[in-house]
C-alpha positions in Angstrom: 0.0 0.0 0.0 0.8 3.4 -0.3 1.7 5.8 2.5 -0.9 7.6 3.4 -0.5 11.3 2.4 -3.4 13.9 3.0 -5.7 14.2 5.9 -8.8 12.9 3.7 -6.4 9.5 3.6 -5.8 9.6 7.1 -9.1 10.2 8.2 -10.5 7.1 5.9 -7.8 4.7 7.4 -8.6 5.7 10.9 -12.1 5.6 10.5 -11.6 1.8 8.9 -9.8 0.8 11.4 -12.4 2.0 13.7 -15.7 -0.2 11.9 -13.0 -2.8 12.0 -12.5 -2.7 15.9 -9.0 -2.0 15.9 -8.7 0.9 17.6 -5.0 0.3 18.3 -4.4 0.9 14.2 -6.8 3.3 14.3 -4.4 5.6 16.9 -1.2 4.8 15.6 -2.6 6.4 12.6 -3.7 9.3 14.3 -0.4 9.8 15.8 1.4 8.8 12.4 -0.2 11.9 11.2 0.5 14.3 13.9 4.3 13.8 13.5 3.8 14.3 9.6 2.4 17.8 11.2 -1.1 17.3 9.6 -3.7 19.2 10.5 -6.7 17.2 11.4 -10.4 18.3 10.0 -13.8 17.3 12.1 -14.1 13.8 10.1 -10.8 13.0 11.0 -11.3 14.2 15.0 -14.9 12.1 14.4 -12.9 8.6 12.8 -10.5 8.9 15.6 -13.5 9.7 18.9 -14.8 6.6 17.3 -12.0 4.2 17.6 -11.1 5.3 21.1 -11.7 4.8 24.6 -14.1 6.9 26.6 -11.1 8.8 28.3 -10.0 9.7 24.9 -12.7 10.6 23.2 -13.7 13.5 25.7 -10.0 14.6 25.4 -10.3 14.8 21.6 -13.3 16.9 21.8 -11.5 19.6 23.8 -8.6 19.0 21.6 -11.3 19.8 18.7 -12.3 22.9 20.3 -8.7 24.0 21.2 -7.8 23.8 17.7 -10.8 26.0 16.8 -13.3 23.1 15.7 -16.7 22.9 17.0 -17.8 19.2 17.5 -20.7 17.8 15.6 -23.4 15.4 16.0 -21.0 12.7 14.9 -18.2 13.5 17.0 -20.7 13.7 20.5 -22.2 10.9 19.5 -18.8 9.2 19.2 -17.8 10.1 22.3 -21.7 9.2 23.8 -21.2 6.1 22.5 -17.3 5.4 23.9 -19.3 6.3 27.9 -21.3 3.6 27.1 -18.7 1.2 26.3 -17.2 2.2 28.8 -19.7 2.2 31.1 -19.7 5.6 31.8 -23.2 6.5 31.7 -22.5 9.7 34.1 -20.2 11.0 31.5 -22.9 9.9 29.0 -25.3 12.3 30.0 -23.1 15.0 30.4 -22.3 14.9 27.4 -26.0 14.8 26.1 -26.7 17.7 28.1 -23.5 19.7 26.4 -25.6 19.0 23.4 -28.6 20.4 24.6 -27.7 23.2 26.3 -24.7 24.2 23.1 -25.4 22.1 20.5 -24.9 20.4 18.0 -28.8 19.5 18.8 -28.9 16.0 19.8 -29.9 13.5 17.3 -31.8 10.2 17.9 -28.5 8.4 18.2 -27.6 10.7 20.7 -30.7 9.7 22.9 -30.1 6.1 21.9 -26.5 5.7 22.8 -27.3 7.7 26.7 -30.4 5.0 26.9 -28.0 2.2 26.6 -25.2 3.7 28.6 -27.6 3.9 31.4 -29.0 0.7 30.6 -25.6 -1.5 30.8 -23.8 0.2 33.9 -27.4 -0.5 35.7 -29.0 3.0 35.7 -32.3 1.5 34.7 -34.4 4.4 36.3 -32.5 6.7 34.0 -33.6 5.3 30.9 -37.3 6.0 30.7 -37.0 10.1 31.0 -34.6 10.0 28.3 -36.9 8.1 26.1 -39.7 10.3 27.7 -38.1 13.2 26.0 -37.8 11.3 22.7 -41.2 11.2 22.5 -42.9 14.2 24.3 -40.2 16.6 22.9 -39.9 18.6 19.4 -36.7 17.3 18.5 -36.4 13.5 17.3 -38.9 11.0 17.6 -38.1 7.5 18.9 -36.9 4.0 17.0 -37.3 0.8 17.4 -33.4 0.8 18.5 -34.6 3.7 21.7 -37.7 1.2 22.6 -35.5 -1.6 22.5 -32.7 0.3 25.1 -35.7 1.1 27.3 -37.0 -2.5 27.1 -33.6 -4.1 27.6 -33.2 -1.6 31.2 -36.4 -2.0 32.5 -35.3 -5.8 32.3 -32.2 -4.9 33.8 -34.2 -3.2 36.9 -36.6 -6.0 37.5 -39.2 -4.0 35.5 -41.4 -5.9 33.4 -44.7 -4.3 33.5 -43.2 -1.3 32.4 -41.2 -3.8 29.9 -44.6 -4.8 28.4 -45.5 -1.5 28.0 -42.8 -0.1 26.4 -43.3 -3.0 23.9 -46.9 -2.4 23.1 -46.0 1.6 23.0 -43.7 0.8 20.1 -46.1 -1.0 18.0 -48.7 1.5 18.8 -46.6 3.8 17.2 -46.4 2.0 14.2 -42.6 1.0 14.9 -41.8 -2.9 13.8 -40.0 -4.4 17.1 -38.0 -6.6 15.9 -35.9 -9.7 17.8 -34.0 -8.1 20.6 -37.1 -5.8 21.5 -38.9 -9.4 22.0 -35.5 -10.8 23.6 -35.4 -7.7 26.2 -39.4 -8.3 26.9 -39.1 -12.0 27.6 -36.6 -11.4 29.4 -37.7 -8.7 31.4 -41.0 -11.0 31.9 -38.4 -13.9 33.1 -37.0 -12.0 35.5 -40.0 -10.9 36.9 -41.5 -14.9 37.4 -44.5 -13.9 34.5 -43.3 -16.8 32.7 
């Protein structure tokens, strides 16, 4: 292969290396391009928030906003999504509230990728208001995916009426739950002895 020469390159090859989970590539890239004294754009910020860790990822974003970029969608919700990996579900909404209080305006994703970060570090209880805001609110409407986050916490919190509900709500809505939102409600119903 050829070295990689522009920014556009590097961002491509960090954000590959990023769908392909290999976030070590991913930031010896990044770093590759630094010494080459490249001066990274927003997609390139973005491909690199994805591939990293949640540490990183909040450290790019000030690094994106020292360097006189304003974050995106993309890169919060790159950085959302990191907290949630690593269960960071504080850091999570934090950031969600950045967005809504400074924008970029939180997309759907963004709502999404908070519901799950609450939903795997065991913040059930935190879920439902963000998906209450999903729906009552004038930004974004829900998805399946939101429903299914919701579902899959209430499970996690021993919640299975509310479960049920959330599952009916969905397809009242006209959204098509698909296996996992079934998965989550079993198993929310499982936990709670309604076999």
């Amino acid at each position: 292969l050829a070295p990689l020469e522009t920014v556009k390159e590097f961002a491509i090859g960090i954000s590959a290396y990023a769908r392909a989970r290999d976030p070590a590539r991913a930031i010896a890239l990044w770093d590759e391009m630094h010494t080459r004294e490249l001066e990274p754009d927003v997609i390139c910020f973005n491909a690199a928030i994805s591939a990293s860790g949640w540490e990183r990822a909040i450290e790019l974003l000030g690094e994106m906003r020292a360097r006189g970029l304003a974050p995106d969608a993309v890169s919060f919700n790159g950085a959302i999504a990191a907290c949630r990996k690593g269960l960071e579900w504080e850091r999570a909404l934090e950031l969600l509230d950045e967005m809504r209080e400074s924008g970029p305006a939180p997309s759907v994703h963004s709502f999404n990728a908070a519901i799950t970060a609450c939903e795997k570090a065991g913040q059930w209880e935190r879920a439902p208001p963000l998906l209450d805001e999903l729906r009552e609110g004038s930004g974004p409407a829900p998805n399946v995916v939101s429903f299914n986050a919701a579902i899959s916490a209430c499970e996690k919190g021993g919640q299975w009426e509310r479960a049920l509900a959330l599952l009916q709500e969905a397809q009242a809505r006209g959204l098509k739950p698909d296996a996992y939102s079934f998965s989550a409600a079993m198993a929310a119903c499982k936990e709670g002895g309604q076999w």
